[in-house]
DRENBA-387679 format. One line per field, with one value per residue: x, y, z of N, C-alpha, C, O in turn; residue number from 1. Coordinates in Angstrom, 1 decimal, decimal comma. Each point is the difference from the previous one (the first is absolute). Example, Ala and Ser with C-alpha at 12.3 -4.5 7.8 and 13.67 -1.06 7.14 Angstrom:
<recs>
n_x	13,2/-1,4
n_y	-5,7/1,1
n_z	7,8/-1,4
ca_x	-0,9/0,9
ca_y	1,2/1,1
ca_z	0,0/0,0
c_x	0,9/-0,8
c_y	1,2/1,1
c_z	0,0/0,8
o_x	1,0/0,5
o_y	0,0/1,1
o_z	0,7/0,1
resi	1/2
</recs>
This chain:
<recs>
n_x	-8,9/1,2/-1,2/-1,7/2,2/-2,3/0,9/-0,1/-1,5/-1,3/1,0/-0,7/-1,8/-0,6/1,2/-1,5/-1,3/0,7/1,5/-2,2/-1,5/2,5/1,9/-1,0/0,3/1,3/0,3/-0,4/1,7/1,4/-1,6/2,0/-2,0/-1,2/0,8/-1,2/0,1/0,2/-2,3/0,7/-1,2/1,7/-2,0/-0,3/2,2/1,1/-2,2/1,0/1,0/-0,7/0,2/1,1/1,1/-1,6/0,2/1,8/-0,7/-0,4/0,9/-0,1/-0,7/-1,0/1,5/0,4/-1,9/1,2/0,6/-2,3/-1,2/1,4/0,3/-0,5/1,3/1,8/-0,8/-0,7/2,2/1,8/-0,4/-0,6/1,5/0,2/-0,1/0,8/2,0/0,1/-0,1/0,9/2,0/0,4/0,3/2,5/1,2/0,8/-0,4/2,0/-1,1/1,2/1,0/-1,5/1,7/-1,0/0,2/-0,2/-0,7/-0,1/0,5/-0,8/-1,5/0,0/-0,4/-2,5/-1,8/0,3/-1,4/-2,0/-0,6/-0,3/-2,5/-0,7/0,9/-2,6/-2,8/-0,9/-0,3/-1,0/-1,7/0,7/-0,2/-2,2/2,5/1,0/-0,2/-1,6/-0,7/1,8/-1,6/-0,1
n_y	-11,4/0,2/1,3/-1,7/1,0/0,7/0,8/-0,3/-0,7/1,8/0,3/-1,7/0,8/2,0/-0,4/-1,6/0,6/1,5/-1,1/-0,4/1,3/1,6/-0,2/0,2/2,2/1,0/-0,3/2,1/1,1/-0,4/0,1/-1,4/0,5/0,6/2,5/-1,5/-0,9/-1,5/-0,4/-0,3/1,5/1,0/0,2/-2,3/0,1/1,3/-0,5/-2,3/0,8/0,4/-2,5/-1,9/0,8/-0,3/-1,8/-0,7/0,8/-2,0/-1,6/0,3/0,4/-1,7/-0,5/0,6/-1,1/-1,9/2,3/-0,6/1,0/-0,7/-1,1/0,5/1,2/-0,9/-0,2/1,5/0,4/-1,3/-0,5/0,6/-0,8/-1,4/0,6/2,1/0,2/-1,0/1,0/2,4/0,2/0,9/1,9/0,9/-0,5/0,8/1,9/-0,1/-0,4/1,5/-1,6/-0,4/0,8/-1,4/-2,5/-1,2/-1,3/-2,3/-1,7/-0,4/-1,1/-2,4/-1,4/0,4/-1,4/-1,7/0,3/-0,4/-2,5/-1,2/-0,1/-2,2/-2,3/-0,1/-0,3/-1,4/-1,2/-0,5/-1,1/-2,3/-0,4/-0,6/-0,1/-0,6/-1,7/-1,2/0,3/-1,3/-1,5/-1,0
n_z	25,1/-1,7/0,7/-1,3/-0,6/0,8/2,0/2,0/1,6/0,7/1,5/1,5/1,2/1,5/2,3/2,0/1,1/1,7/1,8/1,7/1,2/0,9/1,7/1,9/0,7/1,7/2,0/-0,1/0,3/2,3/1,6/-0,1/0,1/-1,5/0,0/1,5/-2,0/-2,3/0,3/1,8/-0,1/-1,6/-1,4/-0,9/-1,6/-1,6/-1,7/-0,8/-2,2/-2,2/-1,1/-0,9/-1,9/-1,6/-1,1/-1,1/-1,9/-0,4/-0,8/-2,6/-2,2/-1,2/-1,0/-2,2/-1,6/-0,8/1,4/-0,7/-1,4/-0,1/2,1/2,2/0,6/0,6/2,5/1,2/0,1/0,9/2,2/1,6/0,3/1,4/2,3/0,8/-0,5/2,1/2,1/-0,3/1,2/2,5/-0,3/-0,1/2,0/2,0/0,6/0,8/1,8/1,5/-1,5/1,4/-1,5/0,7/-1,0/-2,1/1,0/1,2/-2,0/-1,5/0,6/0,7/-1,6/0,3/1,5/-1,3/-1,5/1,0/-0,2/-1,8/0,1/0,7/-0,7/-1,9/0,9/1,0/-2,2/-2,0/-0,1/0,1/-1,9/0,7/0,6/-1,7/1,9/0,5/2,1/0,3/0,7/-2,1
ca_x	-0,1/-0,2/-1,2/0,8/-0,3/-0,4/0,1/1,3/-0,4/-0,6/1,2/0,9/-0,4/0,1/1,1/-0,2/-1,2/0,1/0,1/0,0/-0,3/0,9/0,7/-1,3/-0,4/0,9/-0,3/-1,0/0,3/0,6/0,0/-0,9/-0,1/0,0/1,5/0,6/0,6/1,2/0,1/-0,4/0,8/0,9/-0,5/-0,9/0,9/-0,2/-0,8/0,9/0,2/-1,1/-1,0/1,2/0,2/-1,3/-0,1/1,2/-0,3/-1,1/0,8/1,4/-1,0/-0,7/1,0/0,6/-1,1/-0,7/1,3/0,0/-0,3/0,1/-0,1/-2,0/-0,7/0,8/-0,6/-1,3/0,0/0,3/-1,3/-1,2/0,3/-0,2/-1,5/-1,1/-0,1/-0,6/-1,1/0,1/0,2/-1,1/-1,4/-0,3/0,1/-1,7/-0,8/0,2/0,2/0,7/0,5/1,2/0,7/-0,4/1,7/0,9/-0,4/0,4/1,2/0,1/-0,7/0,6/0,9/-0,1/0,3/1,2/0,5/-0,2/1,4/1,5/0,1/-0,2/1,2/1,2/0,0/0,5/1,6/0,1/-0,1/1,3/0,8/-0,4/0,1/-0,1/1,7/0,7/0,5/-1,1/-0,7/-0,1
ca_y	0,2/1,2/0,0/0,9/1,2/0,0/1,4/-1,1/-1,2/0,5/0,9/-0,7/-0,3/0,5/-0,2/-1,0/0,5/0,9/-0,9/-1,6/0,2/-0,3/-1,5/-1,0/0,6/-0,6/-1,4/-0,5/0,5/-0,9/-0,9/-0,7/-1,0/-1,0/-0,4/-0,2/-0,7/1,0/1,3/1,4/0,9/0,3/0,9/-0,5/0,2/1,3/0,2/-0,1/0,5/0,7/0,0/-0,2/0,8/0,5/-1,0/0,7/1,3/0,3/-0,5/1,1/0,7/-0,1/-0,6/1,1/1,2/-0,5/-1,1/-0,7/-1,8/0,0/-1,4/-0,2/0,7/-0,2/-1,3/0,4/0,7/-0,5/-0,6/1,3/0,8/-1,4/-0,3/0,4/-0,4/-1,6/0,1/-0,1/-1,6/-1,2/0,7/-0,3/-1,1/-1,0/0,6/-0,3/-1,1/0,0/-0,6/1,1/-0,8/1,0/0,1/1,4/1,6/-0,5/-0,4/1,0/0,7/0,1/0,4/1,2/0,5/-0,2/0,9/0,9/-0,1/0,3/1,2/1,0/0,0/0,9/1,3/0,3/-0,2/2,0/0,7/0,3/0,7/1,1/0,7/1,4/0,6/-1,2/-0,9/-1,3/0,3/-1,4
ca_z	-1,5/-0,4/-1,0/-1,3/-0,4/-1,4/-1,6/-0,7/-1,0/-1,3/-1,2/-0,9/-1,2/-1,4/-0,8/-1,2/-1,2/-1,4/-0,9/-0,1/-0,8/-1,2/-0,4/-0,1/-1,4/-1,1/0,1/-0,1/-0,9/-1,0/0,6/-0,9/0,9/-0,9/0,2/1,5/0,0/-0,1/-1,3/0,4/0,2/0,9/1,0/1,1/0,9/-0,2/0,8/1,1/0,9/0,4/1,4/1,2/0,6/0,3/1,5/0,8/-0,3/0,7/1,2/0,8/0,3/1,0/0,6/0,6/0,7/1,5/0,3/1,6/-0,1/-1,3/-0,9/0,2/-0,4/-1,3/-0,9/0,1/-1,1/-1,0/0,0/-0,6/-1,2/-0,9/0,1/-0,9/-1,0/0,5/-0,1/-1,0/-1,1/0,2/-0,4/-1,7/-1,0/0,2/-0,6/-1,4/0,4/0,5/1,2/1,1/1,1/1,6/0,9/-0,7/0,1/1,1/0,2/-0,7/1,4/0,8/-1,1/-0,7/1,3/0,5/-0,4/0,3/1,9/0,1/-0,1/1,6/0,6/-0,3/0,1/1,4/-0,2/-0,7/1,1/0,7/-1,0/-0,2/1,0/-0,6/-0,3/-1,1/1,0/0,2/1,3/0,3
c_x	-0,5/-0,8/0,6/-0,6/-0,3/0,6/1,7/-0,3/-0,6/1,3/0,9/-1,3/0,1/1,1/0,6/-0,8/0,9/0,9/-0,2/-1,3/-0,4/-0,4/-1,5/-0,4/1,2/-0,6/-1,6/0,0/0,9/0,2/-1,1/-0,6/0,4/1,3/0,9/1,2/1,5/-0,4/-0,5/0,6/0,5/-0,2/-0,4/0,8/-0,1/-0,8/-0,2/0,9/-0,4/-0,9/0,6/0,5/-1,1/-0,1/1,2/-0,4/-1,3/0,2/1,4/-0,7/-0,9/0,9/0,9/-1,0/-0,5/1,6/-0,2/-0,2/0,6/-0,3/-1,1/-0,2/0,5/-0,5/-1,1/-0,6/0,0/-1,0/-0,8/0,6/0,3/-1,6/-0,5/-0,1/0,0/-1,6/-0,7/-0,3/-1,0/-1,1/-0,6/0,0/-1,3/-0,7/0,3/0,0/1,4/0,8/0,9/0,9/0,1/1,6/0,3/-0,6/0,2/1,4/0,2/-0,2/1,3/1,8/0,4/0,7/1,2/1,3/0,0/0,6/1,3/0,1/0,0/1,3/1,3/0,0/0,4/1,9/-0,2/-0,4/1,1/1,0/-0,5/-0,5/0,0/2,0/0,2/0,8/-0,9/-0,6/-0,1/1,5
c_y	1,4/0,3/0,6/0,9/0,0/0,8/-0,6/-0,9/0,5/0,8/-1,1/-1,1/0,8/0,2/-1,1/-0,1/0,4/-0,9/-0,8/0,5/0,1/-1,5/-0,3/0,2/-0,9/-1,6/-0,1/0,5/-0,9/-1,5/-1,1/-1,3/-1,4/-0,8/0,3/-0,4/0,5/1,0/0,9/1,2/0,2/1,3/-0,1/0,0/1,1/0,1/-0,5/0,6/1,4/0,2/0,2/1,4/0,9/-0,4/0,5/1,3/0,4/-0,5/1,2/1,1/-0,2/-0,5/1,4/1,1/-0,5/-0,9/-0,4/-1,4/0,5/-1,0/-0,6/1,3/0,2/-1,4/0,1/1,0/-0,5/-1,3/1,0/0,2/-1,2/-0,2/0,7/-0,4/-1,5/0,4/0,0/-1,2/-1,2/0,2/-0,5/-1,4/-0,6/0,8/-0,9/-1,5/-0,8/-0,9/1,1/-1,3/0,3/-0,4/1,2/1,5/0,6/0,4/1,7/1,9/-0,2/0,9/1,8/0,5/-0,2/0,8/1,5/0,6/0,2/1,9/0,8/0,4/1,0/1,2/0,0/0,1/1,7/0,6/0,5/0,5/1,6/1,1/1,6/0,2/-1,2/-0,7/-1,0/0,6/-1,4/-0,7
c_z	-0,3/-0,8/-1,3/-0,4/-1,4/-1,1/0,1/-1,1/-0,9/-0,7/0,1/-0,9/-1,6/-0,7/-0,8/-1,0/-1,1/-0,8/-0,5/-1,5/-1,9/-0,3/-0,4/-1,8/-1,1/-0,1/-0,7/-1,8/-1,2/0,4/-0,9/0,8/-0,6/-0,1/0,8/-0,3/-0,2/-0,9/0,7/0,2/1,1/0,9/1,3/1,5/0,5/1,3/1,4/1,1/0,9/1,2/1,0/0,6/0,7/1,6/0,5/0,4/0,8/1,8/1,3/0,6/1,7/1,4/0,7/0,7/1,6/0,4/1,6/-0,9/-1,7/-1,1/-0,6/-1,1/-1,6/-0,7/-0,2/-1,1/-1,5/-0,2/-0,5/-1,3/-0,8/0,0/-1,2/-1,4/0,0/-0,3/-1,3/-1,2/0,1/0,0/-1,5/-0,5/0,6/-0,8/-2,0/0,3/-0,7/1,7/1,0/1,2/1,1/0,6/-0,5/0,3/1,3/0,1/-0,7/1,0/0,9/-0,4/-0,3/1,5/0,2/-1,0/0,2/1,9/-1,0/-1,2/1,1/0,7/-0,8/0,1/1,4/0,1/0,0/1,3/0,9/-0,4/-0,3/1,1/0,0/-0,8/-1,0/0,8/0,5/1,2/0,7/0,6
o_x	-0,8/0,3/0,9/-1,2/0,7/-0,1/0,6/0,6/0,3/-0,2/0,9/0,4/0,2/0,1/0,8/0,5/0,0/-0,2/0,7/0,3/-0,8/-0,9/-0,1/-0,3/-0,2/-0,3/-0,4/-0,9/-0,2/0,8/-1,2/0,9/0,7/0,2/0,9/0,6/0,6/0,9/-0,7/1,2/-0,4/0,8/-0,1/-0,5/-0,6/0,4/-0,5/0,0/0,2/-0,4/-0,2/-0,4/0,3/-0,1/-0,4/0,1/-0,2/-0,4/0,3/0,0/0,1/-0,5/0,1/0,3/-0,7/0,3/0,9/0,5/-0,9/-0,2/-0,2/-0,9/-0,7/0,1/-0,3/-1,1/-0,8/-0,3/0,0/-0,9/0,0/-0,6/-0,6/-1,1/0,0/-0,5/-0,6/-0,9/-0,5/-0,7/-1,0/-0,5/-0,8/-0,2/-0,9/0,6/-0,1/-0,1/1,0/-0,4/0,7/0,6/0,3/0,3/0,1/0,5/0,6/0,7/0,6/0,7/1,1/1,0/0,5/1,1/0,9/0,3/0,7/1,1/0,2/0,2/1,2/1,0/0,8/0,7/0,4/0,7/0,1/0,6/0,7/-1,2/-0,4/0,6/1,0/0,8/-1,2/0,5/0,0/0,1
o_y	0,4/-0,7/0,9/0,0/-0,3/0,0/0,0/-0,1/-0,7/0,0/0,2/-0,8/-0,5/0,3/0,1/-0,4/-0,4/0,0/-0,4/-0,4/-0,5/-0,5/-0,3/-0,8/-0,6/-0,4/-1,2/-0,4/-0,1/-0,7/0,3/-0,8/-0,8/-1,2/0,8/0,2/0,8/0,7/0,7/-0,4/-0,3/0,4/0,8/-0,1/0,0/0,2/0,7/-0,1/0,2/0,9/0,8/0,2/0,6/0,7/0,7/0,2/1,1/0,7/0,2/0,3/0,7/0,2/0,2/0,8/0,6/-1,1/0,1/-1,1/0,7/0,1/-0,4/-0,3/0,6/-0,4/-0,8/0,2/0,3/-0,3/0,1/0,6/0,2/-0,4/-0,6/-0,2/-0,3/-0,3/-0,9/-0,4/-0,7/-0,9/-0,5/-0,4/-0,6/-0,8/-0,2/-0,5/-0,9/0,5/0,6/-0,7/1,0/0,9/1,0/1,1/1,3/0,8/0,8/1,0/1,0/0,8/0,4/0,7/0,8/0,1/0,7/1,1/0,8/0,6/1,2/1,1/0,3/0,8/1,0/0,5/0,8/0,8/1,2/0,5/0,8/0,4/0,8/0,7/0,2/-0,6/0,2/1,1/-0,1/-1,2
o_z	0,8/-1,0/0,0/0,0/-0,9/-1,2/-1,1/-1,1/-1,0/-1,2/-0,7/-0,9/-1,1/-1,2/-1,0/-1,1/-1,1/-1,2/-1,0/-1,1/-0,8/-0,8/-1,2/-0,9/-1,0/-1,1/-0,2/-0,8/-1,2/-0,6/-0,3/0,2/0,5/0,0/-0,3/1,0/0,7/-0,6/-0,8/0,1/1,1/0,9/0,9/1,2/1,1/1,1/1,0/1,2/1,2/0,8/0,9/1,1/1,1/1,0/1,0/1,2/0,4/0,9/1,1/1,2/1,0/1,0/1,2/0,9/0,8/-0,4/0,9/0,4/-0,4/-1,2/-1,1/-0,8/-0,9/-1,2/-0,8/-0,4/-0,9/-1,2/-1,2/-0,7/-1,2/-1,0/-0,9/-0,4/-1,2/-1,0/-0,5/-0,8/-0,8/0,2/-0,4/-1,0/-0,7/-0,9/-0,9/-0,9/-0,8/1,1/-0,4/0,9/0,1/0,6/0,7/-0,5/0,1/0,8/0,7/-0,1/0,1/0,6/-0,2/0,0/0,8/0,4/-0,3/0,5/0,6/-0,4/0,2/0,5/0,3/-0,3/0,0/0,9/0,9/0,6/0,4/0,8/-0,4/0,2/0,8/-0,8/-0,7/-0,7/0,0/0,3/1,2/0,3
resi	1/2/3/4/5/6/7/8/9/10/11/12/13/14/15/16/17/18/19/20/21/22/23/24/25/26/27/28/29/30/31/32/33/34/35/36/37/38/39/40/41/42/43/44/45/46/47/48/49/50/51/52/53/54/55/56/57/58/59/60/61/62/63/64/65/66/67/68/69/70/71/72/73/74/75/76/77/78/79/80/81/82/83/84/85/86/87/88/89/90/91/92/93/94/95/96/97/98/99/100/101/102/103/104/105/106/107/108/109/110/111/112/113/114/115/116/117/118/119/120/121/122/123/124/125/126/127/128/129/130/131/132/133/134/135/136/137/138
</recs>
């Protein structure tokens, strides 16, 4: 096993950062708790996807900067970068006594990493493609 490379994993965290962020502000901006239901906005998708991609984006990234394990480390990324703003949240809601679902955030955690294995597989795809002549290498 190969040990991971922190500054792969720190530039595909801050490259998810830089989208999931956004999405958190937008979500906390127009996100109505009250109305979970069918009256919410349709922003809340938006910010969705948002994240999602943050998680791809931060996955390709860390994934193309480390191509001996890329996977482990496209997922690792994209966990670190779901954790901090989790933490975050769970800081605040116990502090506001506040319920923290520990499956969901579990299931949510595992979720960010597995999105981020299939950002991994898309930066190592670019990687092979990115040989200098625009010919596959794979």
């Amino acid at each position: 096993m190969t040990a991971l490379d922190s500054s792969a994993i720190l530039r595909g965290v801050s490259r998810s950062l830089i989208g999931i962020v956004p999405a958190i502000v937008m979500l906390m901006v127009l996100g109505d708790e009250d109305n979970y239901g069918t009256e919410q906005s349709n922003w809340v998708y938006l910010a969705l996807v948002l994240i999602v991609l943050g998680f791809i984006i931060g996955g390709a990234v860390a994934g193309h900067s480390a191509p001996d394990s890329p996977f482990i480390h496209g997922a690792a990324a994209a966990f670190i970068a779901w954790g901090i703003p989790q933490t975050i949240s769970v800081i605040v809601n116990v502090t506001q006594d506040d319920g923290v679902n520990v499956v969901g955030l579990l299931f949510n955690g595992l979720l960010a990493a597995s999105i981020g294995v299939v950002g991994a597989g898309i930066g190592i795809r670019r990687g092979t493609l990115d040989n200098g002549d625009g010919e596959s290498t794979g």
